[in-house]
Each structure stands twice: as structure tokens, then as C-alpha cells.
N, C-alpha and C positions, 0 to 999 in steps of 0.2 A: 331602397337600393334596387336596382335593375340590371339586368344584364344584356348588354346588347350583341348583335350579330356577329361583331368580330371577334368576341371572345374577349372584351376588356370589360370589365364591370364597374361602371358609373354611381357615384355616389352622389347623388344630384343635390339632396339636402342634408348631408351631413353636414356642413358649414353651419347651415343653421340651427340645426337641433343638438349641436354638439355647440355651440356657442362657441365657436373658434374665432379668433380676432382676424382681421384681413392678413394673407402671409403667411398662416398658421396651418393651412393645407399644401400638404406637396403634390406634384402635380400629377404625378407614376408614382405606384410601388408595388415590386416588383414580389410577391411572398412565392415562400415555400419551397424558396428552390433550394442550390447547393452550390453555395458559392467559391470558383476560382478564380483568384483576384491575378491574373496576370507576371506574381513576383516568384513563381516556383514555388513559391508554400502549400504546403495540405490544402486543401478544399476542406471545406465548413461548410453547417447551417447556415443562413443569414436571410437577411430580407433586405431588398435596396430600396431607399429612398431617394426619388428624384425632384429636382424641383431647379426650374430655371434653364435645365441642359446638365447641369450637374446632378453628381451624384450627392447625396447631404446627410446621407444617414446607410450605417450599414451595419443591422441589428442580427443580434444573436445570440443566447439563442430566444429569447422570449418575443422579438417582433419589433416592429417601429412604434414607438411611441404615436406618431402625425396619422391624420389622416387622411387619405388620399384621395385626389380627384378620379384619378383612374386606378384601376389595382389590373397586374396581371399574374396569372394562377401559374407559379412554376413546381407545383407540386413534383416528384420524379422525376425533373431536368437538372438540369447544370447553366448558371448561370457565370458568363465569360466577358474578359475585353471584347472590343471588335479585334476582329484582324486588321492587321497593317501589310498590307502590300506595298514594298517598296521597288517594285518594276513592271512598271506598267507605260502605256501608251494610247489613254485617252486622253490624249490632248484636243485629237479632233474630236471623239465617237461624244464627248461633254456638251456639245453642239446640238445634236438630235436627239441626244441618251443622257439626258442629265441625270441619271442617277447609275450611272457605266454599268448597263446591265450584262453581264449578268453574275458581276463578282458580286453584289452585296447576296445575291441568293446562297452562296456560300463564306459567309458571314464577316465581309471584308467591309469596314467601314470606312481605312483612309488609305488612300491611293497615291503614290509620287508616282507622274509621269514625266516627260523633258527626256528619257533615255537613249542612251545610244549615243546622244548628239542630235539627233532628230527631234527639232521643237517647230511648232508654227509661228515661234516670232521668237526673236524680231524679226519686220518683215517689211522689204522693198515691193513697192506695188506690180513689178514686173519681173517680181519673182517669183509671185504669187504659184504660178502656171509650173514651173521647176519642183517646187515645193511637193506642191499634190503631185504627180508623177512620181517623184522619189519615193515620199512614203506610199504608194503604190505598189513600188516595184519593192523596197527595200522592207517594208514594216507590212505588208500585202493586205491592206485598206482599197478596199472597191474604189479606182478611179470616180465613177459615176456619184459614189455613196461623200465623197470629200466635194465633189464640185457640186452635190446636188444642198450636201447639210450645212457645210459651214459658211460661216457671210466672210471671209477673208477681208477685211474691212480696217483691220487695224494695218498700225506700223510699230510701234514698240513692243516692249512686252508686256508694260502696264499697261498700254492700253488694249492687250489681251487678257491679261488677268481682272482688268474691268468688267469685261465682257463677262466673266463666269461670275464673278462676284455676286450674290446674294440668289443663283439662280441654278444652284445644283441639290443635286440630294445626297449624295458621299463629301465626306472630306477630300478635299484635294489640293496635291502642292503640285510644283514643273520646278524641274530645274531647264537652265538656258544648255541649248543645245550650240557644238562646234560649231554642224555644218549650217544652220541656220544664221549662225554671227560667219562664219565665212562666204554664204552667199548671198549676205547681204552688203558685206564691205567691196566685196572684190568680183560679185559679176559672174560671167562665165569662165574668167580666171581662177576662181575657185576650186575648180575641178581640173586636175593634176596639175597645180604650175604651184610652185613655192611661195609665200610670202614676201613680201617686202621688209623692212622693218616698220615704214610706214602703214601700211595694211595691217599689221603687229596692234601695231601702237592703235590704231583705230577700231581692231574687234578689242583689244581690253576696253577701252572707254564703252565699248555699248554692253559689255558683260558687268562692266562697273554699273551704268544706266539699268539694265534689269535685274542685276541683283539687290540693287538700291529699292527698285518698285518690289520685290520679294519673290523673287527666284531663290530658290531650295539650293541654289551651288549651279556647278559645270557639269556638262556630261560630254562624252567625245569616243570616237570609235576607231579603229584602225585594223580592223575585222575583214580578213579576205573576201567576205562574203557580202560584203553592205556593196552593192554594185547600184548606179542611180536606175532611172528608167532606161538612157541610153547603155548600158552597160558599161557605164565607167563607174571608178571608184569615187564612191559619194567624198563630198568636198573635204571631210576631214579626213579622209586616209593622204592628202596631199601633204595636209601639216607636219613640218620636221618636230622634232625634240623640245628647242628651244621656243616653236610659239606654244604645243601647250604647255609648256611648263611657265609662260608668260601667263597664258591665260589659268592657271590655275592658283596662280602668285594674287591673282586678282580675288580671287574666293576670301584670302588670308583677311581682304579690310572688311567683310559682312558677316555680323553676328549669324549664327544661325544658317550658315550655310555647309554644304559637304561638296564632296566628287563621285562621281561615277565613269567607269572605263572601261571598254571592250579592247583589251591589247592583240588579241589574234583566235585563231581558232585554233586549239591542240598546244603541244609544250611550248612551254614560255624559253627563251634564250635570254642570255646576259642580257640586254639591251630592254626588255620587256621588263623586265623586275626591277632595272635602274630605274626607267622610264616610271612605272608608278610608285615605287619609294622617294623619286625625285618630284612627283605632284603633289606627295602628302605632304613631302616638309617644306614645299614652296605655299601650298594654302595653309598647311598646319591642321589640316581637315583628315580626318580616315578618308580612304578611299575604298569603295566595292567595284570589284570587279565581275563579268557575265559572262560564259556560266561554268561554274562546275560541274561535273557529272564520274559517274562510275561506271566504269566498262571493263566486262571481263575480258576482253579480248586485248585490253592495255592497261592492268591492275594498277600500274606505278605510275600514270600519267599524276593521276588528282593527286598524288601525292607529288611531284617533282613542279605542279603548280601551288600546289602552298607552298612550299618552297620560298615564295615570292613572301608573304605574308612575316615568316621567320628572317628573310633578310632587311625586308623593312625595320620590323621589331629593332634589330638590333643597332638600326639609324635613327631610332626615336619616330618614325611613320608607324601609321597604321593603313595594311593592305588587309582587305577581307573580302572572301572569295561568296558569290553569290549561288547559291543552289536549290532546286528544285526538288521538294522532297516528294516524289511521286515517278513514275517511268514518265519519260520523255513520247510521247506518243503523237509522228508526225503523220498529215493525210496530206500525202503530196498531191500537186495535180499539175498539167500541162497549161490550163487557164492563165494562171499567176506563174509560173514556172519558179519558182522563190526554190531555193538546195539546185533544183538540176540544173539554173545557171550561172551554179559553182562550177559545174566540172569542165577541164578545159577543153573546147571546143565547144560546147551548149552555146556559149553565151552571147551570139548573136542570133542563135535559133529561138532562144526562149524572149528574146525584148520584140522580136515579130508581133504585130498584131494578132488576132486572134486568127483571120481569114488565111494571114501568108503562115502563121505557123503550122494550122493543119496540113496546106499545101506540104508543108517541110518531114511535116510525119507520116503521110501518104505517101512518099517518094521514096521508093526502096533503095534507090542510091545514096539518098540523105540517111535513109534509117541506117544502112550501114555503117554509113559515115559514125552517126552518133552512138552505136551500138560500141563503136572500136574503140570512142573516144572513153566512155562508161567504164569500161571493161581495163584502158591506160594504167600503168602505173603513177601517169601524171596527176590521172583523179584521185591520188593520195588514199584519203579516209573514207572521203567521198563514195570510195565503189562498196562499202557495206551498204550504204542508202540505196542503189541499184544493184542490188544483186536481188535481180526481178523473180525466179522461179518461185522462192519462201516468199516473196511481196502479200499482203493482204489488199483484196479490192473490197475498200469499204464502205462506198456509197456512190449509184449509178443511179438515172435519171431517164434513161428511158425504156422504152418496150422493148427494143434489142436485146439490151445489156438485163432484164430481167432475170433474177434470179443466181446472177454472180455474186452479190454483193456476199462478202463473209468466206470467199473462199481466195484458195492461193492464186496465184496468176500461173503457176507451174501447173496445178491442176487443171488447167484449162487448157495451158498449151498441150499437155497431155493429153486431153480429152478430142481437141482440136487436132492436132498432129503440127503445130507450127512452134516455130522459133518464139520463146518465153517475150523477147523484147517485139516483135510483130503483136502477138497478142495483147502487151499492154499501149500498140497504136491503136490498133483498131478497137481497142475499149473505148480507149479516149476520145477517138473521133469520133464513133458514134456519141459517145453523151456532147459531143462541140465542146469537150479536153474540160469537162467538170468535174469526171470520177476523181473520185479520191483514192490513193492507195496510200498501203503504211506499209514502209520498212520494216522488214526486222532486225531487230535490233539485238544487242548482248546485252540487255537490262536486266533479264529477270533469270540470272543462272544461279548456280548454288550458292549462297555468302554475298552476292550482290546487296540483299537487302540489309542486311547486319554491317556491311561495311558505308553503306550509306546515311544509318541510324549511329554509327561511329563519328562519321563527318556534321552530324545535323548537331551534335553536342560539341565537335570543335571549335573552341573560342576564336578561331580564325574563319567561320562559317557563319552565312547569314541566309535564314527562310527566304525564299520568295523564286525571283527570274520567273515570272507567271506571264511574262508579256501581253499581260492580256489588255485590250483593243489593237491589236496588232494580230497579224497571220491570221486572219478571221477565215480563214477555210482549212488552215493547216495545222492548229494545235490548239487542244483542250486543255493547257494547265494552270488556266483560270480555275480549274474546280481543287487545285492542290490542297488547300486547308481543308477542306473536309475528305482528300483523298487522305491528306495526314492522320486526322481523327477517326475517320472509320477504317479500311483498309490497313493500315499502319501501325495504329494504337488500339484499336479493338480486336483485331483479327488478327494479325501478325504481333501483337504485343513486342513491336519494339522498342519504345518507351514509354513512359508514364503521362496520363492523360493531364497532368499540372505543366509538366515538363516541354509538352506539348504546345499548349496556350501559350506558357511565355514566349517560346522561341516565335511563338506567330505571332504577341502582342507586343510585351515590357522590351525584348531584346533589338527588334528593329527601329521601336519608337527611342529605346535612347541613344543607339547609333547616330538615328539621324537628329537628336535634338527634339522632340517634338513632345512639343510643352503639355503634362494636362492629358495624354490619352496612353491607352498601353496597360493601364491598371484599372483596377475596381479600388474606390479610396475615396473618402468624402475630399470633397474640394476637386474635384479630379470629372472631366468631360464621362458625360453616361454614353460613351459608344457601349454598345451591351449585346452579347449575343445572348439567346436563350435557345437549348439545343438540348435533343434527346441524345446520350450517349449510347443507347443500344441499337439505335439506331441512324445517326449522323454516316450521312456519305456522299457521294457524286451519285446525280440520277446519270440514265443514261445519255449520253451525247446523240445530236440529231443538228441537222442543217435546218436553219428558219431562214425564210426570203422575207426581214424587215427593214433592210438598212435602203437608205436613202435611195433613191436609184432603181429601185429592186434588187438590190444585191442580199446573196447568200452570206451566211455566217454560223459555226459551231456554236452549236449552245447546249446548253444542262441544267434543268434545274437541281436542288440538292434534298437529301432524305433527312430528316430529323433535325433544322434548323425551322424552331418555331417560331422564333421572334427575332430581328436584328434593327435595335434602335441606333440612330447616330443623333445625337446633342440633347439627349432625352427623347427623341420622337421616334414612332414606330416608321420606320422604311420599309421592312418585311415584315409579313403575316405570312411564315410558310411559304410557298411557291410565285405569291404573288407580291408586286410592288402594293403599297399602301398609298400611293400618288402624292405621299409629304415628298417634301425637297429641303430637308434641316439641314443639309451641308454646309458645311464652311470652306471656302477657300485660304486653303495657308501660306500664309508669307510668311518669308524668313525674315527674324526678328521677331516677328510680331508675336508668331505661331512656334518657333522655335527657337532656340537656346545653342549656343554653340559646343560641339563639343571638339577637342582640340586632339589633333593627332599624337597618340600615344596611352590618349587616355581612356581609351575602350578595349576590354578583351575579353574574358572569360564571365560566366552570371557573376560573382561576387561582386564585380568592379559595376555591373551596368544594373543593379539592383539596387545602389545606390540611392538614398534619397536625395 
């Protein structure tokens, strides 16, 4: 028996010295840890046997009977599902980054992306160029880093999901996106002009066509904010009532499919709540909606948006509201201009190129201009994100800007003697509009976090909105499940570290159907995390220059996640990738199981066997 470098200890000739029949070795096991198996029950002793990608044995307390090709030492850890993120947007980053770094570092195994509406197929060949632009400007993916990584090569969506097929290392599903089936039927019509019925009639038939190749369901947006590259509203915000509710009537004929919906940003009105209690009971699918959040400066919003969820209930739908259990923590910049060209008037200053847009921030008449627009009652909600003096500057790139980084922007105009919003130009133009600032926000006030940890147990709430592969310069809550675990459950003790796992594993995998992961259970897919609980957390965040192109992107690796296998294989070692690629691509049907609207709500119902 030997022990090799990475910490797995190889049993080279027990086969033969133990006189073990071929098949009679498993091929991982997993000892000494303490196992939470995903369904909310106590944690236990146990030791996992692996063999095949499966889980096959999970002993207790005396050990596994088999013995093992590879053993790993989980002495004083906790042995877990993977996580499941169900909102994400590596649809392209699967291209360059087959293993969507850098969520498996904090121990996320299976990933649904297709969100929003924004998918890379189906796909017309002279659309290609629309495509990448939009999620540029909308989902804020490095132009350079989409034309430099992805081969745009297909036209359907199976022959996208071909492309991934056998050649990633997380699991991963897509659901088929709106504006993707809208500009592919109808062109540059797409964007603000109505449907036809024909045009109708023609994006069902290709939603039919990719959910048939195993699309995960429909996603679709109608989010003030989704603006294209030209600054119009991306092609589903044109769609009236009646096509998605056509296109979601199309989910109802494929096993194993769901919905996803962005209805607006802030409170919902009559029309919003019809609108998705009328999509569940046209597919007969739950639908999740993006995002919920807590704000002390609007205590009753998240609650007058469930709202939506109870008046479905009472039509046999199921609505469930999507939420990030961590503060929302944005690094806005003038680069990508993504929030600031929300506010009205920005939004032909921010789709400028890089060169005419500095011109527009160097011109004191423009800055006024955009200073008055900030400051409007028109910018709604908007003007808490700009309200520049509290802003934090969090990351500067040149010799100028030296030594700002970590303080306020008030502080400096203070120190300066200038106008708060001049000083956050002249930041920016010096670094060529890379700085990053963050808002502040009403996240972390008194009872904030308590009333958050109220919602994260509401059977009308579901873990995730982590968008991670998307806003690659503007948001870190890709690291949310270990922000959950350490920060949350270790330090703030706002629930129970069992209670915890599930909501990240068992509760989203049977939401959406997904056969086989979510739990620790013999017969049952070995995604497995192994994780120090005294120490599990988000390291700190930092910009790396790896993506295609050169482009920048936030990144974290995580503290106390030792091991993260997907289909029995080790993917992480700690900080680092292990260079397997054991993922699976899931298709609906194959990969998952339908579940029918009405029939998901609280843990009792989704613990189910």
C-alpha cells in the first residue's frame, strides 16, 4: 500500500493478495468522514463506496466491507452532495473552461445554464455576430473572449449540445432561450416589433426541435434591464402574453422539462403574477423566477413578490422565487457599463465604444448632463446604485489611481476638493473605465440577515441566482454556497449545517427533475463534496486576465473544500482543478424526470422518494 502525492492512497495489490474476484473492488472510498446525505436528516458516521460513478455502499458505523482502488482520508471533514446551481450562464465560458471555473472550487457539481432567454442556439449563421454582442452587453462576457473561444459552428440546439457532449468536467444542462428562438425565426424583426402568428407557430416548432434533442425547458425575460448591444430591448422583451404562453404550452409535451422567468425588476403588478401562474399551467412545469432579495429600505417588496407564488398555488401552478443567499455585491465599471445603462438617459452613452465613451466622461457638459440624469426621479431604484460619495473604489489598475483602492469615492472627493461624481470620471478614465466600484447597498442592516434565513426556508424559495459565467467583471456570487456554509451557518448561525446542504443539493435537483444527484444513497450519481466545516468559505476575490482575448474576470478560490468529485472522479483537490473532465451533459428525459406543476413545495413533498 502506497501513498501517493495527491493525498489518495493506492492499493495496487490488494486485488491480488486479497483474492478478490474481478468487480469485487470499488474504485473510491471515501472513509472517516461524517456523512450529510442531502435529504435534511442528522449527519452520521459512514464511509462511501464508490464504484462505476456511483455511489454503492454507504457504511456505518463499522466501514465498507470492498476494497478499494483508491481510498480518501475524510477523517474531521463532512462529507456532502455536490451543489447544484440552477442559474448560471456557461453556455459559452464550456468552450474554453470546460470545467466552468471557478464554481466547482466551491463545490458546485451541476450547473443549468440557457437563463434569462439568452442561449447560443438555435442558431442562424448570420446571427451569429447579434448573438455575441448581446450577451456582451446584457450577460457582460468579454466580446473578444466569445469571438476569440467559441467555434459558432452549429445551427440547432442538438447540434450544440453535441459539441459539449463527452467533453466537459461539471454536469451540465441549457434550457432553450426566447430571444435566441426569436432571432432566429424573425431576423432583425425580432427586436421591438410583435409576432406574427406565423412567426408564433414557427419558434414553437424549433422549441419543440430542442427540447426533443434535451433542452432542460424554456427560459425568457422581460426585465427592464436586458437592453441588447445597441441599446434596445433584447428580443424577448417584444413578446406579448399570448406567444410565451404559446411557447411555454410547448414545455407541457417533454418529459423532464421546467420554465424559468425574469418578469421585471421590483414589484410585480396584476399582469406579472397572471403572466407566470399562466406559464405553469400552460407547460404544467413550476416555474422560477430571478431574483429575489431583501432590502431594508423596502422591507415589503419580497414579500408583495411572493405574493405571486400564493396566487399561483391557488390555480394549481407552481411559481418559486429564485434567491441568493449571500449580499449581492456589485463592481460596477464604465468598461461594460451593465446597471448604469439602466438609468434614463445613460443609455446611449454606455453602448459607445470604449474611445467615444471616455470622450463623453471627459466633457463636463456631458458629465452634467449624466450627473442630473443619476440624481432624476426617473432613475427609480436605480439612484441607490449611484449614490457615488458612500460608493467603494475597488479595484484600479494603474500608477495614478494607486492606492485608492478600498476607500470611498466621498473620501476622496473630499480630500480632492471636487464634485463626488467628477472624481468617480476621472478614476475611471485614468484606469481606460476598468475601476471597479461597488454600491452601497441596504444589505447588511439590522434583521436583514434573519429575515433572509426566513426566506431561504420558505417552500416558495429556491438557493441559487449565482449567474455565474456571466457579469464576469461585476459580481462574485459564484462563491454563494460556501458563502452559505461558512459566513451564514458557521458564524452567524442562521441555520443548520444539514439544512443547509439540502437547500444547495436534494431541493433544487427535485425542483427541477434531475435524476440520480442531490443525495448521498447507494444507486444514486457520487457528485460528493468533502469539506472542512471549521473552516469552509469564499477566499478572497481578485481579477485574473485568463479568458480568451485577454480579458479580465472576478475570481475566488474557496477555504475548506478539500475534495469535489463529479460521477465518482476527483475534479478538485483543494484550490486546484485535477485536469479530469467526468461531466455529463444533461438532457431532459434522459437526465431527468418530470416534475408537474403543483406538485413541489415545502421539504416534506421534495424529499420524496
Amino acid at each position: 500500500m502506497t501513498v501517493t502525492s495527491d493525498g489518495i492512497t493506492c492499493l495496487e495489490t490488494l486485488r491480488e493478495s486479497a483474492g478478490y474476484k474481478e468487480g469485487g473492488m470499488l474504485d473510491l472510498a471515501i472513509i472517516g468522514g461524517t456523512v450529510i446525505d442531502g435529504t435534511g436528516t442528522a449527519r452520521r458516521r459512514a464511509d462511501v463506496g464508490i464504484k462505476n460513478g456511483q455511489v454503492v455502499a454507504l457504511a456505518e458505523p463499522k466501514g465498507l466491507d470492498e476494497p478499494a482502488a483508491k481510498t480518501i482520508d475524510a477523517t474531521g471533514l463532512f462529507v456532502t452532495p455536490g451543489f447544484i446551481d440552477i442559474h448560471t450562464h456557461y453556455d459559452a465560458q464550456l468552450f474554453w473552461d470546460p470545467v466552468a471555473s471557478p464554481s466547482p472550487l466551491h463545490g458546485v457539481t451541476t450547473v443549468v445554464g440557457g437563463n434569462c432567454g439568452f442561449t447560443v442556439a438555435p442558431l442562424v449563421e448570420t446571427q451569429a455576430g447579434y448573438l455575441m454582442r448581446m450577451l456582451a452587453r446584457v450577460e457582460g462576457m468579454p466580446l473578444a473572449s466569445l469571438e476569440a473561444g467559441v467555434p459558432w459552428d452549429w445551427r440547432t440546439f442538438a447540434d450544440y449540445l453535441d459539441r459539449l457532449e463527452g467533453s466537459i468536467g461539471i454536469n451540465a444542462g441549457f434550457l432553450v432561450g426566447h430571444s435566441a428562438l426569436r432571432r432566429a425565426v424573425m431576423g432583425e424583426d425580432s427586436v421591438g416589433q410583435a409576432a406574427s402568428l406565423t412567426q408564433v407557430d414557427a419558434m414553437v416548432r424549433l422549441l419543440h426541435e430542442s427540447l426533443a434533442a434535451g433542452g432542460l425547458g424554456f427560459s425568457s425575460s422581460q426585465a427592464p434591464t436586458h437592453n441588447d448591444a445597441e441599446g434596445d430591448p433584447v428580443p424577448s422583451r417584444a413578446a406579448v402574453p399570448e406567444e410565451i404562453l404559446s411557447l411555454a404550452a410547448a414545455v407541457s409535451d417533454h418529459p423532464g422539462t421546467t420554465l424559468e422567468f425574469i418578469p421585471t425588476i421590483g414589484p410585480f403588478s396584476p399582469e406579472h403574477i397572471e403572466l407566470m401562474t399562466g406559464m405553469s399551467l400552460a407547460a404544467n412545469r413550476p416555474l422560477n423566477w430571478n431574483v429575489l432579495g431583501v432590502n431594508a429600505r423596502n422591507p415589503d417588496m419580497h414579500l408583495q413578490q411572493l405574493s405571486a407564488s400564493d396566487h399561483a398555488a391557488e390555480h394549481g401552478a407552481t411559481v418559486l422565487a429564485l434567491t441568493v443567499p449571500d449580499t449581492m455585491r456589485f463592481r460596477l465599471n464604465f468598461l461594460s457599463g451593465f446597471i448604469f445603462d439602466a438609468i434614463p438617459g445613460w443609455e446611449a452613452a454606455m453602448a459607445l465604444p470604449k474611445e467615444a465613451k471616455m470622450k463623453v466622461l471627459a466633457d463636463s457638459e456631458e458629465r452634467g448632463r449624466l450627473r442630473e440624469a443619476a440624481a432624476s426621479p426617473a432613475a427609480g431604484p436605480l439612484r441607490g446604485m449611484v449614490n457615488w460619495p458612500p460608493m467603494a473604489i475597488c479595484e484600479t489598475f494603474t500608477d495614478v489611481n494607486r492606492g485608492l483602492a478600498g476607500r470611498t469615492v466621498g473620501s476622496v472627493a473630499e480630500e480632492r476638493g471636487q464634485d463626488p461624481f467628477d472624481v468617480v470620471c476621472d478614476i475611471a478614465l485614468a484606469d481606460e473605465l476598468r475601476t471597479s466600484f461597488s454600491p452601497r447597498l441596504a444589505t447588511d442592516e439590522p434583521g436583514v440577515w434573519e429575515k433572509r434565513a426566513e426566506l431561504w426556508r420558505d417552500p416558495r424559495v429556491l438557493l441559487g441566482a449565482s449567474d455565474a459565467g456571466a457579469h464576469l467583471d461585476m459580481i462574485d456570487s459564484f462563491t454563494y454556497t460556501t458563502a452559505l456554509l461558512g459566513p451564514s451557518v458557521r458564524d452567524r448561525g442562521l441555520i443548520g449545517l444539514e439544512e443547509a446542504v439540502h437547500l444547495l443539493t436534494d431541493r433544487p435537483a427535485r425542483v427541477y427533475g434531475i435524476t440520480g444527484r442531490g443525495r448521498i444513497a447507494p444507486g444514486w450519481q457520487a457528485d460528493l463534496v468533502v469539506l472542512d466545516p471549521e473552516r469552509v468559505g469564499p477566499g478572497p476575490v481578485h481579477t485574473r486576465y485568463d479568458l480568451p482575448g485577454g480579458a479580465g474576470r472576478l475570481y475566488a478560490e474557496a477555504e475548506g473544500i478539500e475534495w469535489v468529485l463529479v460521477n465518482g472522479a476527483p475534479l478538485v483537490q483543494g484550490s486546484n482543478f485535477t485536469g479530469e473532465r467526468p461531466g455529463r451533459l444533461l438532457r431532459s428525459g434522459r437526465d431527468t424526470e418530470t416534475v408537474e406543476a403543483g406538485s413541489v413545495g415545502g421539504r416534506s413533498q421534495l424529499t420524496a422518494s
